[in-house]
C-alpha positions as CSV (number, residue, x, y, z in Angstrom):
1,X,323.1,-88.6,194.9
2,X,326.4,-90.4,193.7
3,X,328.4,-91.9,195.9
4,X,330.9,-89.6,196.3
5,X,328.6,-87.1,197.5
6,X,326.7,-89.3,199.8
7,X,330.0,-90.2,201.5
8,X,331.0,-86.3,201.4
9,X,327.6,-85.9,202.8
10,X,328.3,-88.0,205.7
11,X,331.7,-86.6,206.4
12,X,330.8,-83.6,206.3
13,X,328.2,-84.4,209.1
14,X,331.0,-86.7,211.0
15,X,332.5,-83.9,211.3
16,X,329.7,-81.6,212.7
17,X,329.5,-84.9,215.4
18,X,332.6,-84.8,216.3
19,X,333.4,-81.3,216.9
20,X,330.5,-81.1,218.6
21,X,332.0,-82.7,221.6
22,X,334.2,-80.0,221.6
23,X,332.0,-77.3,222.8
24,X,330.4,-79.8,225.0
25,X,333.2,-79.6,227.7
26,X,332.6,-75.7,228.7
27,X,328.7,-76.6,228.7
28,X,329.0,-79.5,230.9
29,X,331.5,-78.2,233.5
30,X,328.5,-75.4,235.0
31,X,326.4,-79.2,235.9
32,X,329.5,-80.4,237.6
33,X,330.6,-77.7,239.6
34,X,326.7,-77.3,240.3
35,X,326.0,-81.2,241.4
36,X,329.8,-82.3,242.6
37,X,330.6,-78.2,244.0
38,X,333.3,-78.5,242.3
39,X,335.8,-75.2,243.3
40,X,337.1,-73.4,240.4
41,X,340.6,-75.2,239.9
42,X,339.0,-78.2,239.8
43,X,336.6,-77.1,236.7
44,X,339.5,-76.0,235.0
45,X,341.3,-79.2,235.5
46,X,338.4,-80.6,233.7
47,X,338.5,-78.4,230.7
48,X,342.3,-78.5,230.7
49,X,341.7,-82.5,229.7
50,X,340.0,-81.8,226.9
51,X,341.8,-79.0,225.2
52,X,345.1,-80.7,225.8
53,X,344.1,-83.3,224.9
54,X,342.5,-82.9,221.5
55,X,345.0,-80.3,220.5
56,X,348.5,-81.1,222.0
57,X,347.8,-84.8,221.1
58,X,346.6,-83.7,217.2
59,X,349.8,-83.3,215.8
60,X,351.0,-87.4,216.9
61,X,348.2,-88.5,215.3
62,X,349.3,-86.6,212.0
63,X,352.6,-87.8,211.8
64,X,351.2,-91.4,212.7
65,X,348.4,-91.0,209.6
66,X,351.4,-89.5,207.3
67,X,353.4,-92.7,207.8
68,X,350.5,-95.1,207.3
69,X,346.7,-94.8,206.5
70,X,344.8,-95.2,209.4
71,X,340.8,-94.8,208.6
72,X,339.2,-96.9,211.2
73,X,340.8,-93.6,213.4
74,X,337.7,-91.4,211.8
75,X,334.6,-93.3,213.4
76,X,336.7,-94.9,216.0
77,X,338.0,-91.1,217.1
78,X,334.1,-89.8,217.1
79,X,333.0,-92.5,219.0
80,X,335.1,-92.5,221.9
81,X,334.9,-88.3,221.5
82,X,331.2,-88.8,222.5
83,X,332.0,-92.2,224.8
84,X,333.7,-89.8,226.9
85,X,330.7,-87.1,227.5
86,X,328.6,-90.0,228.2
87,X,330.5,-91.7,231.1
88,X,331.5,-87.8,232.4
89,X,328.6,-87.3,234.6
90,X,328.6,-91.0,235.9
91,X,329.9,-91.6,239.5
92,X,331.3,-89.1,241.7
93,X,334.9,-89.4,241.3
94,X,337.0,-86.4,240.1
95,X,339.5,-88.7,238.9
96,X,337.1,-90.6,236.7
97,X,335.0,-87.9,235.4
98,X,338.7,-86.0,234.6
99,X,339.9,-89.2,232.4
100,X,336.5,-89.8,230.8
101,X,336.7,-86.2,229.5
102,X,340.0,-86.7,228.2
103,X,339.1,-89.7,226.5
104,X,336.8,-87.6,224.8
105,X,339.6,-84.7,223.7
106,X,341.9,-88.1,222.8
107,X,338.7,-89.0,220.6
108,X,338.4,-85.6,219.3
109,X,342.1,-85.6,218.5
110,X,342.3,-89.1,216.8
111,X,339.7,-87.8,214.5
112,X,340.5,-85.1,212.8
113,X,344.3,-85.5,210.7
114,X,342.3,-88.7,209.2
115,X,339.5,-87.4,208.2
116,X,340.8,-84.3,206.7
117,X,342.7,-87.0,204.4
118,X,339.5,-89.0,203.4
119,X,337.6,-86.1,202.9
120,X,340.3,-84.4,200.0
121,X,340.4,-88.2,199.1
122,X,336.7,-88.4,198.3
123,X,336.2,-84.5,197.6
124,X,339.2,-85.4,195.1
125,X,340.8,-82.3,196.5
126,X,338.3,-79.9,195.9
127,X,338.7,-76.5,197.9
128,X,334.4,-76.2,197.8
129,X,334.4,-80.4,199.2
130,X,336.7,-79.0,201.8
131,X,334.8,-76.0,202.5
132,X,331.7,-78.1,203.3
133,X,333.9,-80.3,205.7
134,X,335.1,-77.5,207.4
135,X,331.3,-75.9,207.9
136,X,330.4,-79.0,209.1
137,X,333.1,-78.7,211.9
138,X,331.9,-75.1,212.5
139,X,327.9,-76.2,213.0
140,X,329.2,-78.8,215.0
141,X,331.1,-76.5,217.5
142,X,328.0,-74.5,217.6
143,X,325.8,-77.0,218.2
144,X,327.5,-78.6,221.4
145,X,326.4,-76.2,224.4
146,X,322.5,-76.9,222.0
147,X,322.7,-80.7,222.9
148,X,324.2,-80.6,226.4
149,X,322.3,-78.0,228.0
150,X,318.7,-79.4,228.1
151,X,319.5,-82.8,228.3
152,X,321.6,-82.4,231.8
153,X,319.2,-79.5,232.9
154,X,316.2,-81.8,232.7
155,X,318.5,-85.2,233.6
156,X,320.8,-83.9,235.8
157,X,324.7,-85.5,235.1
158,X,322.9,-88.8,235.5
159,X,321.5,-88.3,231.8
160,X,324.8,-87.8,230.5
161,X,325.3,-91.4,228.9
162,X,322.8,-89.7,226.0
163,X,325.1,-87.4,225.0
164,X,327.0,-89.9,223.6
165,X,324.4,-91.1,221.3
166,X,325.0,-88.6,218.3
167,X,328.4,-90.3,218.0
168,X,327.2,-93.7,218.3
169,X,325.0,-93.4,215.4
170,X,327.5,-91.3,213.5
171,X,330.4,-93.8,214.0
172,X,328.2,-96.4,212.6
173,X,327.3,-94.5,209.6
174,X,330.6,-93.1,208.9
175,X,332.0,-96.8,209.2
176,X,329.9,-98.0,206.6
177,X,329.7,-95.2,204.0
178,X,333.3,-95.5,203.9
179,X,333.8,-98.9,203.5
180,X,334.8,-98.8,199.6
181,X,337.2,-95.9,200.2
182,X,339.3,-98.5,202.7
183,X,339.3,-100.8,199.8
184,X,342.8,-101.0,197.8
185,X,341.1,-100.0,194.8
186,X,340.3,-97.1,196.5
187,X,343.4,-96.5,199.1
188,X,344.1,-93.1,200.5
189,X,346.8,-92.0,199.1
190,X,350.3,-91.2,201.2
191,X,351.3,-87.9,199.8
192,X,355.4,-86.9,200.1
193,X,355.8,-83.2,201.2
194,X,355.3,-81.1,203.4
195,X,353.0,-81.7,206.0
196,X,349.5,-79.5,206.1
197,X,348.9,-78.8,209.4
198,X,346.0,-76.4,208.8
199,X,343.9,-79.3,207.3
200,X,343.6,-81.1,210.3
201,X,343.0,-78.3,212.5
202,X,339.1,-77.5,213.3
């Protein structure tokens, strides 16, 4: 496998990672209103940090990527997407549990308008490279009510610092399969125009 492919490789399952912290939030919420009794407003507090979060917020961090390259944002953003899981089901505070999992939709949102510009970078703006990234957001989605659900069932909320293990490992990775892509010889470009919203969505 070149190395173009094995870094497409790895963005595309970044990606799947990342997103998959998504769909963790509705999955999680049932363990907290089970464990904490939480009342309905307050669950949907909790999933009102996360979807504001990583969508409201998603835009900022495209105009901030469109002025200047930022691609320590793409393992940074999955990290702390997952960071936030983890810590959600420690301690018994609403407050804390509400900010950890907006952390995570903060993570979720720093991700994507970056990543969407290193993966047309390295895909060297081919719609099938893009394609791939995008199914890798879509299994990821999928995949986060797969992961939550019999880790907190057999742990309990007290197992929830494993959930952020996927994006750990995947952060790593995705740091150091990009590393030559950071390089100037190999700088994402800064295109003028008009902004693509629809590339950093998903």
């Amino acid at each position: 496998m070149d190395t173009s492919r094995r870094r497409m490789s790895v963005l595309v399952a970044g990606h799947a990672v990342n997103d998959l912290y998504q769909d963790a939030v509705p999955a999680v919420v049932p363990f907290l209103v089970l464990e904490r009794d939480y009342s309905y407003l307050a669950a949907a507090g909790i999933t009102v940090a996360a979807t504001v979060l990583s969508s409201v917020v998603q835009p900022l961090f495209g105009v901030l990527t469109d002025r200047r390259p930022m691609p320590w944002l793409v393992p940074l953003g999955m990290t702390l997407a997952g960071a936030g899981i983890g810590l959600s089901g420690l301690g018994d505070s609403y407050v804390l549990t509400w900010l950890a999992i907006a952390l995570s939709g903060l993570g979720v949102a720093a991700y994507h308008p970056e990543a969407a510009r290193l993966a047309r970078r390295v895909a060297r703006d081919s719609h099938v490279g893009m394609s791939w990234f995008a199914v890798g957001g879509n299994v990821g989605f999928a995949l986060g009510p797969v992961l939550v659900t019999p880790v907190l069932a057999f742990g309990g909320l007290a197992w929830s610092p494993l959930l952020a293990v996927p994006a750990l490992v995947g952060g790593v990775l995705t740091a150091v399969a990009l590393r030559g892509v950071h390089g100037a010889s190999a700088a994402v470009e800064v295109k003028a125009g008009r902004d693509d919203w629809g590339s950093s969505a998903g």
